[in-house]
PAZA-911380 format. One record per atom (N, C-alpha, C): residue in three letters; x, y, z. Coordinates in pm, whole numbers, padded with zeros to 5 digits, always signed. Example, Ala and Ser with C-alpha at 12.3 -4.5 7.8 and 13.67 -1.06 7.14 Angstrom:
BEGIN
ALA+01319-00569+00780 ALA+01230-00450+00780 ALA+01320-00330+00780 SER+01285-00225+00708 SER+01367-00106+00714 SER+01290+00003+00787 
This chain:
BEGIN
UNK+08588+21648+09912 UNK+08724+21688+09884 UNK+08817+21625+09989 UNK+08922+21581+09929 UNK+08999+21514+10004 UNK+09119+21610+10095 UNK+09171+21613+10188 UNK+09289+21667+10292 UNK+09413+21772+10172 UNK+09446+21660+10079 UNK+09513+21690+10027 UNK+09473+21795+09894 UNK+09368+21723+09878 UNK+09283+21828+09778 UNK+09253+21973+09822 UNK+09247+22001+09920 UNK+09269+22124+09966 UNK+09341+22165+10036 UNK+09430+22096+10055 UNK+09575+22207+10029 UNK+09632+22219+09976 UNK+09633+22143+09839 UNK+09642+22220+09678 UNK+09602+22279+09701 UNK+09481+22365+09725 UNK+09405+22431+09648 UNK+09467+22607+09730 UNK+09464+22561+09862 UNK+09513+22677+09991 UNK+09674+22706+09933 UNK+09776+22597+09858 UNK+09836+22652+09823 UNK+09860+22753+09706 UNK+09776+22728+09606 UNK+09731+22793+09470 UNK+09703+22911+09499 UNK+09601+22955+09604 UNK+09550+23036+09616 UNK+09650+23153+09657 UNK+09734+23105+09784 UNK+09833+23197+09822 UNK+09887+23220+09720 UNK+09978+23135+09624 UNK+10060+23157+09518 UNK+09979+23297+09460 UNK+09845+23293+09419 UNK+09754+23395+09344 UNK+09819+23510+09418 UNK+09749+23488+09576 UNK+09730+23627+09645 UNK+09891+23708+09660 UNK+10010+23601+09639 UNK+10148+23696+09640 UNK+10167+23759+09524 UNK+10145+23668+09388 UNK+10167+23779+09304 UNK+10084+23895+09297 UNK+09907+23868+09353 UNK+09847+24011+09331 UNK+09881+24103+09423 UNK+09927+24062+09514 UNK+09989+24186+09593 UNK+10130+24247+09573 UNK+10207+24164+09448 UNK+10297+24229+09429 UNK+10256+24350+09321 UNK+10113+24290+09221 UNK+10080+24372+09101 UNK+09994+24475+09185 UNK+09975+24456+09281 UNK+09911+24593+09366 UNK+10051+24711+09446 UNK+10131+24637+09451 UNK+10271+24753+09467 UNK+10281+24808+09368 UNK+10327+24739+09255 UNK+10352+24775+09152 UNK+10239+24929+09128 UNK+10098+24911+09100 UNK+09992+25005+09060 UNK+09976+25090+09183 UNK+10047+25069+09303 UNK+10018+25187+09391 UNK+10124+25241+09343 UNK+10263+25242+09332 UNK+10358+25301+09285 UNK+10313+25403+09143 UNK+10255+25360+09059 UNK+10275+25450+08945 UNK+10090+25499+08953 UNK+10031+25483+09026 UNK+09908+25552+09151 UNK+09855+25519+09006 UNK+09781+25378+08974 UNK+09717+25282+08879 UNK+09602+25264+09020 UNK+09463+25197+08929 UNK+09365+25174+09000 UNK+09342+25034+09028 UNK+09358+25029+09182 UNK+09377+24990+09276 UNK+09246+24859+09292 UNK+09121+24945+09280 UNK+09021+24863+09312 UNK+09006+24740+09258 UNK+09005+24668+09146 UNK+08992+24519+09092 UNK+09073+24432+09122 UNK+09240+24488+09221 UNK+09317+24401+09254 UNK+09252+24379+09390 UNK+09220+24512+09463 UNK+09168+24494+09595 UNK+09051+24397+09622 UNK+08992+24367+09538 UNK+08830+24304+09503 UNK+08909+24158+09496 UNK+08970+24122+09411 UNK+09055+23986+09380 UNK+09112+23941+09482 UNK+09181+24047+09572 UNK+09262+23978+09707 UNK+09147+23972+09803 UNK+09020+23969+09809 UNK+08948+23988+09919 UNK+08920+23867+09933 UNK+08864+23840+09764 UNK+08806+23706+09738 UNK+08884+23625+09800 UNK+09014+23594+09723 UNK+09094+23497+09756 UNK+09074+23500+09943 UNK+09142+23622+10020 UNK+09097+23556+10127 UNK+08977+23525+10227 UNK+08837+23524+10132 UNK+08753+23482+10167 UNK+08749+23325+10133 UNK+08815+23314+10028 UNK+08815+23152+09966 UNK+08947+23075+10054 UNK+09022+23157+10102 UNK+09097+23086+10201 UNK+09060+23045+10320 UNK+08972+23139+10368 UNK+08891+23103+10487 UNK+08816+22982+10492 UNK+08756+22993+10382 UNK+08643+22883+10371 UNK+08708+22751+10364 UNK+08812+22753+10283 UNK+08958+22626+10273 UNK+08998+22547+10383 UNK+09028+22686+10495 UNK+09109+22634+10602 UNK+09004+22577+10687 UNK+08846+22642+10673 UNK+08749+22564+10772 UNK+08715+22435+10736 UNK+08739+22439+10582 UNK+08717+22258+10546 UNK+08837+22199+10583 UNK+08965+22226+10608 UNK+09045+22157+10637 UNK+09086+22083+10774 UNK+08997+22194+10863 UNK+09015+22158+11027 UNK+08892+22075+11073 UNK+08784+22060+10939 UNK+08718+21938+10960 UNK+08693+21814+10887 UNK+08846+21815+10780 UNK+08862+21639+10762 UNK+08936+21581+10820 
């Protein structure tokens, strides 16, 4: 993967993780279940992690 190829990808991902944390305001507000957004944002920043470690070694 190329430099740029992943930071597409680090940017996508954030894009994901703002709207799910806005659809997680949203479902704490009207006290909706919580857990499958929480599970989704974890991922993502486990997949960001892994992003940013490929990125600080190309």
């Amino acid at each position: 993967m190329t430099k740029k190829e992943i930071e597409y990808q680090i940017l996508e991902l954030k894009t994901e993780y703002v709207r799910l944390q806005n659809d997680l305001e949203k479902l704490e507000y009207v006290k909706g279940n919580l857990s499958p957004l929480e599970k989704q944002i974890a991922e993502i920043e486990n997949q960001l992690a892994v992003l940013n470690q490929k990125l600080r070694e190309v």
